[in-house]
Backbone as ProteinMPNN parsed JSONL, in Angstrom:
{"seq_chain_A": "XXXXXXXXXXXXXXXXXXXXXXXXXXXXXXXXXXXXXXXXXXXXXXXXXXXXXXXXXXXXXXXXXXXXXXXXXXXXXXXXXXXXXXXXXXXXXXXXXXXXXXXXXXXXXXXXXXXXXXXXXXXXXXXXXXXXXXXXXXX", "coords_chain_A": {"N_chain_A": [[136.51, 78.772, 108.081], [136.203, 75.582, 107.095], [138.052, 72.529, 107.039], [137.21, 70.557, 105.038], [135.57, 71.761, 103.29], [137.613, 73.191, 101.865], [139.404, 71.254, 100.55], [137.005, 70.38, 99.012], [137.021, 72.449, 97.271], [139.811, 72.276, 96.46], [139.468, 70.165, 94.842], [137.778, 69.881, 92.939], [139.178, 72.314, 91.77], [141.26, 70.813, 90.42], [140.305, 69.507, 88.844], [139.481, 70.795, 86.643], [137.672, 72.592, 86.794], [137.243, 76.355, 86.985], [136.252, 78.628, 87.918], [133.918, 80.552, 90.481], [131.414, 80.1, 90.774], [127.862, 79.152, 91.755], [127.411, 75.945, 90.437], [123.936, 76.024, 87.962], [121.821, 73.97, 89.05], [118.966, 71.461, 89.245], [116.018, 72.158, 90.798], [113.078, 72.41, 93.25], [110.684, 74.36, 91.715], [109.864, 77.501, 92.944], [107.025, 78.207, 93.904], [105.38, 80.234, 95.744], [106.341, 82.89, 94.179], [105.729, 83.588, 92.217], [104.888, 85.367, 89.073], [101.933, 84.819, 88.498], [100.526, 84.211, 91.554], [101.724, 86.948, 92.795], [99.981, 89.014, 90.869], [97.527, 87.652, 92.114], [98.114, 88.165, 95.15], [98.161, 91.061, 94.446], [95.798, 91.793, 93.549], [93.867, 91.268, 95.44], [94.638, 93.341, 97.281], [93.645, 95.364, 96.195], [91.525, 95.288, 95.61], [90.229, 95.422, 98.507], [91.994, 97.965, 100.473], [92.365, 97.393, 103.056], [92.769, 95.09, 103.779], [94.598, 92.439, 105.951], [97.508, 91.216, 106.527], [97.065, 88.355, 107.111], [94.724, 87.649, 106.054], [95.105, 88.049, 103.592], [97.196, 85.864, 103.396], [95.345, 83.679, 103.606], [92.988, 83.915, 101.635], [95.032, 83.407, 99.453], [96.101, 81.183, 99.583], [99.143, 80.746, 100.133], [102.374, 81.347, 102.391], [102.401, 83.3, 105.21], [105.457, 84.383, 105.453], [105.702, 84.458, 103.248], [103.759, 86.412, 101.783], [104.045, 88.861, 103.084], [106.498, 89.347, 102.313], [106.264, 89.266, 99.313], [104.442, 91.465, 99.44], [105.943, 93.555, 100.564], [108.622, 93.335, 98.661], [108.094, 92.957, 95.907], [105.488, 94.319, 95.637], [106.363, 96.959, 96.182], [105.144, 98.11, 98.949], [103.726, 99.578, 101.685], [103.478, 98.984, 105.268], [100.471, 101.218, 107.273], [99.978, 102.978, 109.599], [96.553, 102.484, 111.34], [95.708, 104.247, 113.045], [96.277, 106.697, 112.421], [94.979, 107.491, 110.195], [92.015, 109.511, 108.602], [88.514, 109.308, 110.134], [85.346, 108.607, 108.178], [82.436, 110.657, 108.751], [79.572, 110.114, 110.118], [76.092, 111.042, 108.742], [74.627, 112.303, 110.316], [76.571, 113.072, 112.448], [78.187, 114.621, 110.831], [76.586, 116.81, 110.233], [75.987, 117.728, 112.584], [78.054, 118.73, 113.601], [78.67, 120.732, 111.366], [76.661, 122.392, 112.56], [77.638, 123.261, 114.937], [79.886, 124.376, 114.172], [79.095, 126.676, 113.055], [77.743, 127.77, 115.277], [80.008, 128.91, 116.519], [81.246, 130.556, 115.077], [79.0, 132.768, 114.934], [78.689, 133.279, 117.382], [81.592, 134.063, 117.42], [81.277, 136.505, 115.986], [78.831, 137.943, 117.162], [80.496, 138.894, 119.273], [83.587, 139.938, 119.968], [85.781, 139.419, 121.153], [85.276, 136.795, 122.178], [86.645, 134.828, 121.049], [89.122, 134.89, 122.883], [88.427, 133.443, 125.296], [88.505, 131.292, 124.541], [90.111, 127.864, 125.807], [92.786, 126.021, 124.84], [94.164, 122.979, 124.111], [97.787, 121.327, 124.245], [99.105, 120.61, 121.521], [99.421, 117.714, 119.022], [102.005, 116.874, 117.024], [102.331, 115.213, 114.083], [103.757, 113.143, 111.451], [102.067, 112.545, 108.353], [99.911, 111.945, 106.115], [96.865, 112.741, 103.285], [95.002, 110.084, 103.177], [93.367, 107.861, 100.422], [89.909, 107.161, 101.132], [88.153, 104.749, 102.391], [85.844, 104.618, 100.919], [85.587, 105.821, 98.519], [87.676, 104.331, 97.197], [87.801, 102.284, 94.042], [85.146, 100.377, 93.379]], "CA_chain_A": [[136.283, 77.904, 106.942], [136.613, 73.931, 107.237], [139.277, 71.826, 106.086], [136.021, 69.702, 103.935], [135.375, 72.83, 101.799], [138.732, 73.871, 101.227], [139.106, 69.723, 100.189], [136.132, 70.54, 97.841], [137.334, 73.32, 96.228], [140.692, 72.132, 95.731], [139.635, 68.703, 93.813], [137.031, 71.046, 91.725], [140.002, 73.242, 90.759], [142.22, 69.794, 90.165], [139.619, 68.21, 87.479], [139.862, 72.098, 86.054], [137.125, 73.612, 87.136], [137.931, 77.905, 87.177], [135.26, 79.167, 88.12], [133.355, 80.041, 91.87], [130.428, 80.552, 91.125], [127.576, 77.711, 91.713], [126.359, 75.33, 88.772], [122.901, 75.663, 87.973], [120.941, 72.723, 89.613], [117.45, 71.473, 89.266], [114.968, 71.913, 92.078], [111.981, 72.936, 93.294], [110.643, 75.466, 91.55], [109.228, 78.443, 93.775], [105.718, 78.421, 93.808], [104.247, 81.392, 96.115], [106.9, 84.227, 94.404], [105.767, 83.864, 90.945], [104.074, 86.246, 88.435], [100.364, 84.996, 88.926], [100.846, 85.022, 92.914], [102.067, 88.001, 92.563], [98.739, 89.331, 90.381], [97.016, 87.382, 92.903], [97.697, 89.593, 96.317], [97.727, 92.606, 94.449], [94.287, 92.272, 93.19], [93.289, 91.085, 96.505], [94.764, 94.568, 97.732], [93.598, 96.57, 95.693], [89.925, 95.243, 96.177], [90.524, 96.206, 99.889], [93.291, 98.363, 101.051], [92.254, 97.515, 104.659], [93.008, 93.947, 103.806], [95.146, 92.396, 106.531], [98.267, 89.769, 105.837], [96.081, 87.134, 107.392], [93.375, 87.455, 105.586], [95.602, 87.511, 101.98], [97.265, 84.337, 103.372], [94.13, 82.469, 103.782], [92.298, 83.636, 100.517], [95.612, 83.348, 98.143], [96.93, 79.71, 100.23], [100.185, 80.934, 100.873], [102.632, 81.411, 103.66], [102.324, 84.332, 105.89], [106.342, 85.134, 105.243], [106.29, 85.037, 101.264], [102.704, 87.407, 101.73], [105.016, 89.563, 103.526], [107.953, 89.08, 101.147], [105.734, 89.951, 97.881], [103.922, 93.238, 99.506], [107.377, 94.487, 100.624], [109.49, 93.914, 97.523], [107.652, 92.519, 95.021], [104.766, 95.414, 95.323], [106.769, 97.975, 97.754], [103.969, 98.458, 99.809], [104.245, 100.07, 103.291], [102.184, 99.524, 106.02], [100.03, 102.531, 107.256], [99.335, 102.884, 110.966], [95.454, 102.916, 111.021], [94.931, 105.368, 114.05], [96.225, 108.155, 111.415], [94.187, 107.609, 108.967], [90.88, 110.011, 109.19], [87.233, 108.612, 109.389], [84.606, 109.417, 107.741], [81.606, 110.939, 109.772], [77.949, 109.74, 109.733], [75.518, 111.957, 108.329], [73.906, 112.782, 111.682], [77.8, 113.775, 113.244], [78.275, 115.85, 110.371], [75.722, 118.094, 110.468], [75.878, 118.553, 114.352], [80.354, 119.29, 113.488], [78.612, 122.093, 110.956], [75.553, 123.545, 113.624], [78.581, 123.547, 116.52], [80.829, 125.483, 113.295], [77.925, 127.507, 113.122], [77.451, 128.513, 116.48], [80.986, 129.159, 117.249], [81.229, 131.596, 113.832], [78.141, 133.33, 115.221], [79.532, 134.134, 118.69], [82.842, 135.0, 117.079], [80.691, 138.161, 115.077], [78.635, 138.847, 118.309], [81.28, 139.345, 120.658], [84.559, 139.617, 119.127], [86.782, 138.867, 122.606], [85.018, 135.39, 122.044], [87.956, 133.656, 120.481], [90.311, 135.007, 123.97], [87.944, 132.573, 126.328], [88.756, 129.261, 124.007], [91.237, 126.849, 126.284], [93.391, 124.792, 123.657], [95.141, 122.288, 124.522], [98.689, 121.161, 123.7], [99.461, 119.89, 119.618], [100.362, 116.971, 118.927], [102.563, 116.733, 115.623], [102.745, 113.646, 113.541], [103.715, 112.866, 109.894], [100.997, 112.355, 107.966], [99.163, 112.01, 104.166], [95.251, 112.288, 103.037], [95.102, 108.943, 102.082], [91.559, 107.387, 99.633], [89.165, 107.003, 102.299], [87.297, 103.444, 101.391], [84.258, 104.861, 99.755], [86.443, 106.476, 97.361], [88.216, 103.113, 96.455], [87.116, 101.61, 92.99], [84.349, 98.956, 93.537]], "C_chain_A": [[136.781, 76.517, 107.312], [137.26, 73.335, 106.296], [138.191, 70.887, 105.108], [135.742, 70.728, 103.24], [136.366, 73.294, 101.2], [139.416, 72.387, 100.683], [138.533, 69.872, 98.74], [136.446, 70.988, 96.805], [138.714, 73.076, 95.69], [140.794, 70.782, 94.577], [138.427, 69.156, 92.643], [138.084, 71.63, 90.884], [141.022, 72.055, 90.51], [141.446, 69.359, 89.045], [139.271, 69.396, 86.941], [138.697, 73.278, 85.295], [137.885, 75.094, 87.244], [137.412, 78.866, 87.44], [134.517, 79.102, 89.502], [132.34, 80.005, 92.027], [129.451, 79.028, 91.036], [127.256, 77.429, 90.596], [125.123, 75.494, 88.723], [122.339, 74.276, 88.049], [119.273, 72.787, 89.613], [117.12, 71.413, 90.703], [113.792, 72.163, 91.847], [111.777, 74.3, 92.96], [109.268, 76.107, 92.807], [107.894, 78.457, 93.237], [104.753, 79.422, 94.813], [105.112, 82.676, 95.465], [106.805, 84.459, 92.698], [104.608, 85.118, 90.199], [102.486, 85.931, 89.043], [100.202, 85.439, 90.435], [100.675, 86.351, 93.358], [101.149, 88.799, 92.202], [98.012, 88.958, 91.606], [96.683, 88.27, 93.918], [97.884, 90.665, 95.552], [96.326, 92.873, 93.686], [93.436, 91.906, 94.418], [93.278, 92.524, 97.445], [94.368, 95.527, 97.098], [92.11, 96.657, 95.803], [89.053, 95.555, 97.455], [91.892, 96.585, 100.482], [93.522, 98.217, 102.176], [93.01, 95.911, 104.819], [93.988, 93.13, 105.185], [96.385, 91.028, 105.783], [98.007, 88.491, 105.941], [95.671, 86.511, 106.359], [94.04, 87.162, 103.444], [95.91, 86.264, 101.947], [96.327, 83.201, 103.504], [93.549, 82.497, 102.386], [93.81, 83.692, 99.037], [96.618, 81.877, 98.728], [98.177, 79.671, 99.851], [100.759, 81.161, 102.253], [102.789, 83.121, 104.119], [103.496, 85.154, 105.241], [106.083, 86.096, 103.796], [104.731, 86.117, 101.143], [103.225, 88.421, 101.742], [105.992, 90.396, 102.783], [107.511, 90.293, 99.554], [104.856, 91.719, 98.511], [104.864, 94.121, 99.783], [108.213, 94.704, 99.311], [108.852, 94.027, 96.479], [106.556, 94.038, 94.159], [105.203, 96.568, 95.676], [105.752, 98.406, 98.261], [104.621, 98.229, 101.134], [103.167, 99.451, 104.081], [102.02, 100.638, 106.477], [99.452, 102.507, 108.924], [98.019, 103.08, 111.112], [95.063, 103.892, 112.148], [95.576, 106.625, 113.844], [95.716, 108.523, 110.609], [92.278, 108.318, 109.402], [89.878, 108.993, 108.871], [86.151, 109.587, 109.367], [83.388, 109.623, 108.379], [80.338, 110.72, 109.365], [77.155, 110.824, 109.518], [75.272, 112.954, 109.124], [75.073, 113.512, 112.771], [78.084, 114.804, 111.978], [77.669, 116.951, 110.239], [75.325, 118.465, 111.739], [77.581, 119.327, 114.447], [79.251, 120.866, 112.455], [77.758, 122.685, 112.054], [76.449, 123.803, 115.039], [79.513, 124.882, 115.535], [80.236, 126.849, 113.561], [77.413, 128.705, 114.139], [78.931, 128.802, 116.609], [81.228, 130.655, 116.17], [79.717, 132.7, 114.258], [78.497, 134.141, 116.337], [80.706, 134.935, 118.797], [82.516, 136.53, 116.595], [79.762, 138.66, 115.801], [79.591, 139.328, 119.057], [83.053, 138.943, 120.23], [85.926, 139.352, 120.388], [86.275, 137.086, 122.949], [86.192, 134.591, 122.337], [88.718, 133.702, 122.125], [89.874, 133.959, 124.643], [88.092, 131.24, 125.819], [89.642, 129.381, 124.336], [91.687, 126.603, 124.882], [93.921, 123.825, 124.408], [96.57, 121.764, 123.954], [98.991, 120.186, 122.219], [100.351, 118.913, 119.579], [100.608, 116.974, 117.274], [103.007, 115.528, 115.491], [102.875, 113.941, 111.713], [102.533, 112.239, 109.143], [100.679, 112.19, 106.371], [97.501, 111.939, 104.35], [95.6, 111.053, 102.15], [93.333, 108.725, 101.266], [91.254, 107.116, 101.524], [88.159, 105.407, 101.387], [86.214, 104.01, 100.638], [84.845, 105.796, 98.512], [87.039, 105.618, 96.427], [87.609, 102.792, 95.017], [86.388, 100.345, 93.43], [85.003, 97.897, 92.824]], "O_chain_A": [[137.873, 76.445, 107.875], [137.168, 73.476, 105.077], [138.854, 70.477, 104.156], [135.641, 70.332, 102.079], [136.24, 73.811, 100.09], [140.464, 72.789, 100.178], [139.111, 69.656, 97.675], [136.358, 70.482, 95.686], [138.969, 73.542, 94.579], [141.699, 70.471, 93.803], [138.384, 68.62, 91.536], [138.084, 71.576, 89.654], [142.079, 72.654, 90.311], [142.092, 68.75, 88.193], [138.188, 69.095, 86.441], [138.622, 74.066, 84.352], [139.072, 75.079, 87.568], [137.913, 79.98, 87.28], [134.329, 77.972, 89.953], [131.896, 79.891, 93.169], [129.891, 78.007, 90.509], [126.872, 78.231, 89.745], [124.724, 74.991, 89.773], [122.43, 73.514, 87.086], [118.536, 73.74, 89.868], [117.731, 70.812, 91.586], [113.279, 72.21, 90.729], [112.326, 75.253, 93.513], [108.282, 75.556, 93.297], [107.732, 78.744, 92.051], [103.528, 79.402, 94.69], [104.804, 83.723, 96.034], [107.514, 85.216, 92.034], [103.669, 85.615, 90.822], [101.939, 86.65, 89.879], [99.868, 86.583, 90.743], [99.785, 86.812, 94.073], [101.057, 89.689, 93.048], [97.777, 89.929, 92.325], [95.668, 88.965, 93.98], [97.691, 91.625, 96.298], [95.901, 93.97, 93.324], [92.258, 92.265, 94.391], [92.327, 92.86, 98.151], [94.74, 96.653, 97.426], [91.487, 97.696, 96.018], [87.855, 95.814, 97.572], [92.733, 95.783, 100.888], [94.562, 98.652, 102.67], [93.688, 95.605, 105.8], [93.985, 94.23, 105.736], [96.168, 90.226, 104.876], [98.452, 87.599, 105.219], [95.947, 85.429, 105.841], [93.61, 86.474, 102.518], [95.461, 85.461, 101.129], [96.607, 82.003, 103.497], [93.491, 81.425, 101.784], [93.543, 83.974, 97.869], [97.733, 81.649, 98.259], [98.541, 78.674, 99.227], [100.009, 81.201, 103.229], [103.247, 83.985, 103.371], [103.258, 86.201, 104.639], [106.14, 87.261, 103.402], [104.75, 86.684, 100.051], [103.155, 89.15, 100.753], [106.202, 91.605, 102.683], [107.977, 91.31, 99.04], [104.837, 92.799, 97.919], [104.807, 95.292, 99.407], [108.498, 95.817, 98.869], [108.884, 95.122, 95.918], [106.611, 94.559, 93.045], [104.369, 97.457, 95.503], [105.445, 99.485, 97.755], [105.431, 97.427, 101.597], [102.026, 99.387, 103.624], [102.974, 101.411, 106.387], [98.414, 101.908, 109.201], [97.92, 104.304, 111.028], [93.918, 104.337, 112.063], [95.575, 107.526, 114.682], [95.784, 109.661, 110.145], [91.511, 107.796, 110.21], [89.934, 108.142, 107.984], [85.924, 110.647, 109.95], [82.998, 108.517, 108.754], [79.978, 111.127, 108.26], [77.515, 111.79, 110.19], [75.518, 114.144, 108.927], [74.746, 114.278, 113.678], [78.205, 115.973, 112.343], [78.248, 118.032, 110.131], [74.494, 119.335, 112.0], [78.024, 120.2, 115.193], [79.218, 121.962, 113.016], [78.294, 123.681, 112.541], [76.021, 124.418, 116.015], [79.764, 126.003, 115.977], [80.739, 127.828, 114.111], [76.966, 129.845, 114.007], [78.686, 129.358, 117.68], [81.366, 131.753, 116.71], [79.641, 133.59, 113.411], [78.603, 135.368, 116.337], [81.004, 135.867, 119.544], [83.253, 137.503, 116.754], [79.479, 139.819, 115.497], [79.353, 140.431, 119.549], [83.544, 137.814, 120.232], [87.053, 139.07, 119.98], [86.815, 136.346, 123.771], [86.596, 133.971, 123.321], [88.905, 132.6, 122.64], [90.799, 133.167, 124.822], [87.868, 130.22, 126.472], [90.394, 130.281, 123.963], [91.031, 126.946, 123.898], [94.092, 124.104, 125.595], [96.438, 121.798, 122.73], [99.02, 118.956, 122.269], [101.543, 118.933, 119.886], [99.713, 117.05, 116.432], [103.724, 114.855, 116.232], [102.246, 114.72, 110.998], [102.136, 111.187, 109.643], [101.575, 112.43, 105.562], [96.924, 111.312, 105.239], [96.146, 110.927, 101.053], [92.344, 109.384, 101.586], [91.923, 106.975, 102.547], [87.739, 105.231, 100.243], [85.905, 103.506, 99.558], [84.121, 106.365, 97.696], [87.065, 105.826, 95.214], [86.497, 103.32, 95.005], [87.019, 99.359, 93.81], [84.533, 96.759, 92.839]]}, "name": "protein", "num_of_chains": 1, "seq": "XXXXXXXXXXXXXXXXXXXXXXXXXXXXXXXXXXXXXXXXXXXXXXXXXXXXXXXXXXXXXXXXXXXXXXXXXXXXXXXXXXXXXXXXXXXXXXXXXXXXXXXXXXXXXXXXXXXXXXXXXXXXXXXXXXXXXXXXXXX"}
């Protein structure tokens, strides 16, 4: 601590000040951490959950941090690693995933030593959730 604050505080508590806490002072008031703001990115997120923090700071002309700031406390919002999240399969891959189901459930009830000749390979375990998939989102 410096002999100029301990100065300060003793000619504060001489003109009988008693108190440490600061005075309220005018300033600048905060302008990216307020209520509308606030409305702001979360209707921007909620219109796309893919959204990136970029892309909020460009369409709500704030700074990157306080983007940051308000989806962490403000909204608690996590981020979500996107190479856990499933996707959804084109018409033409899903119905070749059921005619492969198909055939494998067929060979299993010809020849029931089937299953012994499927390799696997080693599992990987991760933490996980089904999250909305975008076409599920509300337009």
């Amino acid at each position: 601590m410096g002999i100029t604050q301990i100065k300060e505080w003793y000619n504060r508590s001489k003109d009988g000040r008693t108190t440490v806490e600061s005075v309220p002072r005018s300033g600048r008031p905060s302008t990216c951490r307020n209520d509308q703001v606030i409305a702001k990115v979360n209707a921007v997120v909620m219109r796309d959950r893919r959204v990136t923090i970029r892309e909020i700071t460009e369409e709500v002309d704030i700074s990157t941090f306080s983007v940051h700031t308000i989806m962490t406390e403000d909204l608690a919002m996590k981020r979500v690693a996107g190479k856990f999240m499933p996707k959804l399969l084109k018409r033409s891959k899903s119905n070749f995933v059921v005619e492969v189901s198909q055939d494998v459930l067929d060979s299993r009830n010809s020849d029931p030593d089937f299953m012994n000749t499927i390799i696997t390979g080693d599992e990987s375990w991760v933490y996980g959730y089904d999250p909305e998939t975008k076409s599920q989102w509300p337009q």
